[in-house]
ZAGU-673606 format. One record per residue (C-alpha): y, x, z; chain; residue number from 1. Coordinates in Angstrom, 1 decimal. Each point is the difference from the previous one (the first is absolute). Layout:
<sites>
[site [Y,X,Z],"A",NUM]
...
</sites>
This chain:
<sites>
[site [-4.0,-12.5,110.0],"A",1]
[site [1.7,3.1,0.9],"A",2]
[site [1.9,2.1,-2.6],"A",3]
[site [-0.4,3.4,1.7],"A",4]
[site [-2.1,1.5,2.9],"A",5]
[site [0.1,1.9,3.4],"A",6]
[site [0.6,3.7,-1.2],"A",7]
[site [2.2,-1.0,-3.1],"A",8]
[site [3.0,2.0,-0.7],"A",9]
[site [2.8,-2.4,-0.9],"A",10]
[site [4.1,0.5,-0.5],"A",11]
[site [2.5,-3.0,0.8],"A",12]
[site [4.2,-0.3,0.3],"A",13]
[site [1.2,0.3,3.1],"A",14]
[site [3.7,0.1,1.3],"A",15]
[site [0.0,3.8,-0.4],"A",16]
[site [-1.6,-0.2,-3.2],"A",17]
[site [-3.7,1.0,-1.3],"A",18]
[site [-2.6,0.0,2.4],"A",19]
[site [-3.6,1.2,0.0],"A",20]
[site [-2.8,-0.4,2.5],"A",21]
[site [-3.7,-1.5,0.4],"A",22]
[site [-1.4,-2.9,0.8],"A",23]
[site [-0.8,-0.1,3.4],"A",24]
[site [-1.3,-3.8,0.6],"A",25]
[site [-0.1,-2.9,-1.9],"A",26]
[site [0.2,-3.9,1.5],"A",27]
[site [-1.0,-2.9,-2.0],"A",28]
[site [1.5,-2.4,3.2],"A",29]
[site [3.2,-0.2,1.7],"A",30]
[site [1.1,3.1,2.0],"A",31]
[site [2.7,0.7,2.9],"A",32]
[site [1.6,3.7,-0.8],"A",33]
[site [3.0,1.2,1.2],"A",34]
[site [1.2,-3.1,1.7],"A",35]
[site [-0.7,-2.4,-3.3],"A",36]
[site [-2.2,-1.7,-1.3],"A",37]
[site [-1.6,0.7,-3.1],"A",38]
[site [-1.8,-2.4,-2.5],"A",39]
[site [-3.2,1.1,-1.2],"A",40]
[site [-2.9,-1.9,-1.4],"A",41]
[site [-3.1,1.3,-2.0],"A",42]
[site [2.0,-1.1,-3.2],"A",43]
[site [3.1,1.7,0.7],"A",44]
[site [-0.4,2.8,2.2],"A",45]
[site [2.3,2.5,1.9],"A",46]
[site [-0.7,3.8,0.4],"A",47]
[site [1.2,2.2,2.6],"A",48]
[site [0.9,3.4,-1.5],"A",49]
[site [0.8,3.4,1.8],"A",50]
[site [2.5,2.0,-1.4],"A",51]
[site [-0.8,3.5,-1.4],"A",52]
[site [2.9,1.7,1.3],"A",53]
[site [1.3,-2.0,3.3],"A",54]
[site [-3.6,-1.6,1.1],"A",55]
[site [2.2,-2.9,0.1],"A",56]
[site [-2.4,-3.5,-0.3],"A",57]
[site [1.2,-2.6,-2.4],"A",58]
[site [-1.5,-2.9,-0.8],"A",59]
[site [0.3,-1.5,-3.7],"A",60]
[site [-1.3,-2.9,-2.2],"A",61]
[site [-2.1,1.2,-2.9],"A",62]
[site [2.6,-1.1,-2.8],"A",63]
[site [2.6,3.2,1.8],"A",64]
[site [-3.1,2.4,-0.3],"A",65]
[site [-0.2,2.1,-3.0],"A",66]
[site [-3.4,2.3,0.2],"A",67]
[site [0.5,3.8,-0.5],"A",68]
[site [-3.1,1.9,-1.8],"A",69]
</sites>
């Protein structure tokens, strides 16, 4: 099950550093983004984020996720 929701606000390291954004979409099966291929499953899923500053979309397993209240 799912660790965090569409909506949540959520930080994770990037190469420039801190980020922050919100959760945009999350897939519980395998997903193409960005030219790879990203494992998913209803166990383990992935979330696509968008930035707060750049509206740059990410997309991050929960365990790189840390929710912001």
């Amino acid at each position: 099950m799912a660790k965090f929701v569409v909506g949540d606000h959520v930080s994770w390291n990037s190469e420039a550093g801190r980020v922050t954004g919100r959760i945009i979409r999350v897939h519980h099966a395998d997903f193409d983004y960005k030219g790879y291929r990203h494992r998913a499953s209803k166990d383990d899923p992935q979330y696509e984020i968008q930035s707060d500053k750049t509206d740059h979309i990410a997309a991050h397993k929960e365990a790189a996720l840390t929710k912001i209240r």
